[in-house]
C-alpha positions in Angstrom: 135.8 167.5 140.6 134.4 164.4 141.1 132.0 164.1 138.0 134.8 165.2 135.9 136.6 161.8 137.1 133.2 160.0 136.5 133.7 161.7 133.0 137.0 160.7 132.6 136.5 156.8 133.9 133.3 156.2 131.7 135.6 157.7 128.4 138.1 155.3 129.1 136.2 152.1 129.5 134.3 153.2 126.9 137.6 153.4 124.1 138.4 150.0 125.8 134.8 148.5 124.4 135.8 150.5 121.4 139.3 148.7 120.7 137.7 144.9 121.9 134.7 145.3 119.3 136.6 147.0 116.5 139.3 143.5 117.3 136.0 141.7 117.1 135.1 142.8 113.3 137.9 144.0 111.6 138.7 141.5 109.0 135.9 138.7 109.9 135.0 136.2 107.5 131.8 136.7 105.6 130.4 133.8 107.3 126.6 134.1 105.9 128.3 133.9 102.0 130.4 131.2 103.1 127.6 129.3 104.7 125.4 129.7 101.5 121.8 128.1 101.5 120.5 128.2 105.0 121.1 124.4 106.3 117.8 121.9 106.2 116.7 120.2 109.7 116.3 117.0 107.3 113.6 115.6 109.5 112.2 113.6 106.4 113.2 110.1 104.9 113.5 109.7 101.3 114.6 107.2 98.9 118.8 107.2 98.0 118.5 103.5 95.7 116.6 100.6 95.0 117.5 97.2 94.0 115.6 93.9 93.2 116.5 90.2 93.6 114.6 87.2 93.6 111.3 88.5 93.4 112.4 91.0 96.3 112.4 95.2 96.2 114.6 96.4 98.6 114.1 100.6 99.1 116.9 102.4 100.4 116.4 105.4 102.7 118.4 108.2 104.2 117.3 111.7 105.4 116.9 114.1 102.1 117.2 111.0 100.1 120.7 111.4 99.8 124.4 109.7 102.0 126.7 112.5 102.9 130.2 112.0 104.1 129.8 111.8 107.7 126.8 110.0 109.7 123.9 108.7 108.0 120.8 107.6 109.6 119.3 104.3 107.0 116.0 102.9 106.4 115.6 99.4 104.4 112.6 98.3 103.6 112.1 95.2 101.8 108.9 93.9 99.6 107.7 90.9 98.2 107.5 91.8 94.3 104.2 89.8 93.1 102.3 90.6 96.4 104.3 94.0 97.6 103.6 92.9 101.3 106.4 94.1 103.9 109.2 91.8 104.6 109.0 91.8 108.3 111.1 89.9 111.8 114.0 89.2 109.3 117.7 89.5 109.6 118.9 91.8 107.4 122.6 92.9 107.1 123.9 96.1 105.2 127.9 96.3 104.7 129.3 99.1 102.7 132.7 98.7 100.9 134.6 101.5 99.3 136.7 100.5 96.3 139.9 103.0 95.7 141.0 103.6 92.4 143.8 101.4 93.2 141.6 98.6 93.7 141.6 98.6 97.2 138.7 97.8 99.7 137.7 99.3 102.8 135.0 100.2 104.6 133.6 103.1 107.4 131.8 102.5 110.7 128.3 101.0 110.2 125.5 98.9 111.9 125.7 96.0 110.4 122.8 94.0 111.7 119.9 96.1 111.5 117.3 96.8 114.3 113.6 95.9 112.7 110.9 98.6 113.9 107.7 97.0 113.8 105.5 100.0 113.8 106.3 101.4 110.8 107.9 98.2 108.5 111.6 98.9 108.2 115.0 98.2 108.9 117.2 101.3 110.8 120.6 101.2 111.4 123.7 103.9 110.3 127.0 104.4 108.1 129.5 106.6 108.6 130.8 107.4 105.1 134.0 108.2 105.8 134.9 110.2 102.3 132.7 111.1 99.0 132.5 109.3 95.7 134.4 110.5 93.4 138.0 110.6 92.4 138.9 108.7 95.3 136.6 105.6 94.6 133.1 104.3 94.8 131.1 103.1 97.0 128.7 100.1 96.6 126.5 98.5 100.0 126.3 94.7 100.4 122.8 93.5 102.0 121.7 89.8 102.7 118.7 89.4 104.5 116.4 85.7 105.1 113.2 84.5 104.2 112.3 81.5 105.8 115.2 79.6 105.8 116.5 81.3 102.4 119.1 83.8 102.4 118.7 86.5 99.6 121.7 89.1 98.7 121.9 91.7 96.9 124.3 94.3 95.4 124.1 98.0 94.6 126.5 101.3 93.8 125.4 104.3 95.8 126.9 108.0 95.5 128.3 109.6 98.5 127.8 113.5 98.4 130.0 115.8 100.0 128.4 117.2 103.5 128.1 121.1 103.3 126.7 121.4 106.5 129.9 122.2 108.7 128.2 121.2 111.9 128.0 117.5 110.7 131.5 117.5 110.2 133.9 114.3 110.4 137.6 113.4 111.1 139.5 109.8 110.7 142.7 109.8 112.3 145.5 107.1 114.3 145.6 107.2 118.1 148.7 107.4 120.0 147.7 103.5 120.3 148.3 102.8 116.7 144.5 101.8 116.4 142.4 103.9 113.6 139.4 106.0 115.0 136.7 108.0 113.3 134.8 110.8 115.2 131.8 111.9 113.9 129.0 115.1 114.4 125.5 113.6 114.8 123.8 117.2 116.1 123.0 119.8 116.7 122.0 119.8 113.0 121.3 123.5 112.9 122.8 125.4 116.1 121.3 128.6 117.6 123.3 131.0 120.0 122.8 129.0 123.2 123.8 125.9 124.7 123.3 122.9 122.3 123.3 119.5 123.1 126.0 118.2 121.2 125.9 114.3 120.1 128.6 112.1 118.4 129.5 108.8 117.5 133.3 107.6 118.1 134.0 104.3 116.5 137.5 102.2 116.1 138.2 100.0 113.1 138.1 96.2 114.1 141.7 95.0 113.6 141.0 91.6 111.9 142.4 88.4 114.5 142.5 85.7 111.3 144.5 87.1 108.5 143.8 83.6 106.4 141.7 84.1 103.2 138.0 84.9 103.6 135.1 84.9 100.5 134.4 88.8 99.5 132.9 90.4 101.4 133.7 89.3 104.6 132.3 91.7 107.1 135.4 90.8 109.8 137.8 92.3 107.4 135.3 95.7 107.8 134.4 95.3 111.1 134.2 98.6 113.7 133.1 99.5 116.9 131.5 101.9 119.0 134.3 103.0 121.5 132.9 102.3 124.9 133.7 104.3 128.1 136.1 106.9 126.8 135.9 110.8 127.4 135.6 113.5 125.0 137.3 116.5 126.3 135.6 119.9 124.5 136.8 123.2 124.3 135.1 125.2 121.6 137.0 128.2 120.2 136.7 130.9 117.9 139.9 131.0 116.5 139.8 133.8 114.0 142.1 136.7 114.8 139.0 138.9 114.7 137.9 137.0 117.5 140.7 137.1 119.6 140.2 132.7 120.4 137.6 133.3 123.0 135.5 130.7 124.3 132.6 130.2 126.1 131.1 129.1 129.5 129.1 126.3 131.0 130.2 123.7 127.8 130.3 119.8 128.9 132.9 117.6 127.9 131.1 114.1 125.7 130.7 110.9 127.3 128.8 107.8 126.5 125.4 107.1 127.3 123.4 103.9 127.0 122.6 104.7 123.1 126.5 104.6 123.0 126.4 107.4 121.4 128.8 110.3 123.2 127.1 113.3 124.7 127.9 116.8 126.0 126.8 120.7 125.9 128.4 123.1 123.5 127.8 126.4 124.0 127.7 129.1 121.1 127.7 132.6 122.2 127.4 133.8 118.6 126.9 132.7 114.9 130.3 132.2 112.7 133.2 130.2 112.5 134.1 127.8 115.8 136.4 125.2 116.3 135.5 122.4 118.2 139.1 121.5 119.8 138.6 117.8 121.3 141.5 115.6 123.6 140.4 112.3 123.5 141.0 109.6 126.8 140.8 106.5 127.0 138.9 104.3 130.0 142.1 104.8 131.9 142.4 108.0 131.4 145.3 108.4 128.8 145.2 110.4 125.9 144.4 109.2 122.5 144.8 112.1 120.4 144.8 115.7 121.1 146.2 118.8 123.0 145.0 121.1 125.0 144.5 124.6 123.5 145.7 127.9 125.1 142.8 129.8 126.7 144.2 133.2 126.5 142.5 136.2 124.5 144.6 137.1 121.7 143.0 139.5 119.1 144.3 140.2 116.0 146.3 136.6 116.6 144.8 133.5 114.9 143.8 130.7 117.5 145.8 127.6 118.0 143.9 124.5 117.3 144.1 121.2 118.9 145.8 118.5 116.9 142.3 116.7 117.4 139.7 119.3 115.9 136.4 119.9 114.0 135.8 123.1 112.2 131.9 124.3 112.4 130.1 127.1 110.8 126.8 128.5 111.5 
């Protein structure tokens, strides 16, 4: 009698595992097609453009030798032309300005006073290109940088690719402040099935104080800044109705370290598509942008999204 129960118990927990993992396949995305070529670490700087002035080369660098929408890390170096020793100790500036069809300027988060590393001879700092070239304008990077006590400039177009790699995404969007902010995926570059340290940069455009005509470019009128003491809320998702919006455990929500840079934990449980679904605050608490998400398990239901999200595929 009683191992015909045992019988009976095992068969129906067993058709219960049946119905969650046949909820957990039917109809999934082909993620591994979608994904395409499997995603480069990028580990390696290469050269994106080069310009001269003045008896001056100035190298551009980026990882892969190429900007992506999204965060770039950026390399200058800068060479005397006749003698091609290292310009070293200088100050160097690097403003990029996108120019709509329209005619219209504007520009993305950026360092615009670059750190000089010693070591190695070159001039880091970052841009976050907030769209790609193309049909919606070009993009073209404004550099000055001293000699002595001569100032040098000079003037070059770059090309701004699209980012295929989901897990660098980016989103530009207006708090419930009225002020413009840009969120942007720094890494994990490539995630694996565990708990990922998960980094991003959170700017705000620089609403300008003096509206009174400035010379072009004038890097107040494209000034942003780091976001500083705010809170990140994560809660990652997988919203496809195949998998039912389940989450995960032990996930951290970002804050700011002294990099100023926002960190947290994300926790992938398994390859394919995830939503990252953020609520911003503010020092004081309030929200910024976005909503919490319902945590229940609905399979065979898409999952509802925060109005404050980034989409990543793995």
């Amino acid at each position: 009698m009683k191992v015909s129960i045992l019988i009976k118990t095992l068969g129906f927990y067993s058709a219960i595992i049946g119905v969650f993992l046949g909820a957990c396949t039917k109809g999934k995305t082909d993620y591994e097609a979608e994904r395409g070529a499997v995603v480069e670490e990028g580990t390696e700087f290469k050269e994106v453009a080069n310009v001269a002035t003045a008896g001056y080369t100035i190298s551009i660098e980026a990882l892969n030798g190429a900007f992506y929408r999204g965060y770039n890390d950026i390399r200058l170096r800068i060479k005397n032309t006749q003698t091609n020793a290292p310009v070293d100790g200088s100050t160097i500036t690097f403003l990029p300005v996108q120019t709509a069809i329209t005619g219209e300027k504007s520009s993305c988060p950026h360092q615009y006073e670059l750190a000089y590393k010693a070591d190695d001879k070159y001039f880091s700092g970052y841009s976050v290109f907030t769209s790609e070239s193309g049909t919606g304008g070009s993009w073209t990077v404004y550099i000055s940088f001293k000699v002595g006590n001569q100032t040098f400039s000079a003037i070059k177009d770059v090309e701004v690719k699209q980012q295929t790699n989901k897990n660098l995404n980016m989103t530009v969007f207006t708090g419930k402040d009225d002020e413009q902010y840009v969120i942007a995926l720094i890494s994990p570059r490539k995630p694996t099935v565990s708990e990922n340290k998960l980094l991003a940069g959170i700017y705000k455009l620089n609403k300008p104080l003096d509206l009174s005509p400035r010379s072009f470019p004038d890097q107040f009128q494209f000034s942003y800044s780091q976001v500083e003491d705010y809170t990140l809320k994560l809660d990652p998702r997988m919203p496809e109705p195949s998998m039912g919006n389940h989450s995960s455990p032990n996930n951290k929500d970002l804050v700011q370290e002294s990099d100023g840079l926002y960190h947290g934990i994300v926790n992938y449980t398994m390859t394919g598509n995830w939503t990252l679904n953020f609520v911003l605050l503010n020092p004081a608490g309030k929200v910024i942008r976005g909503t919490e998400v319902p945590k229940d398990f609905t399979p065979g239901v898409e999952g509802v999204k925060s109005e404050l999200h980034l989409d990543i595929l793995f």
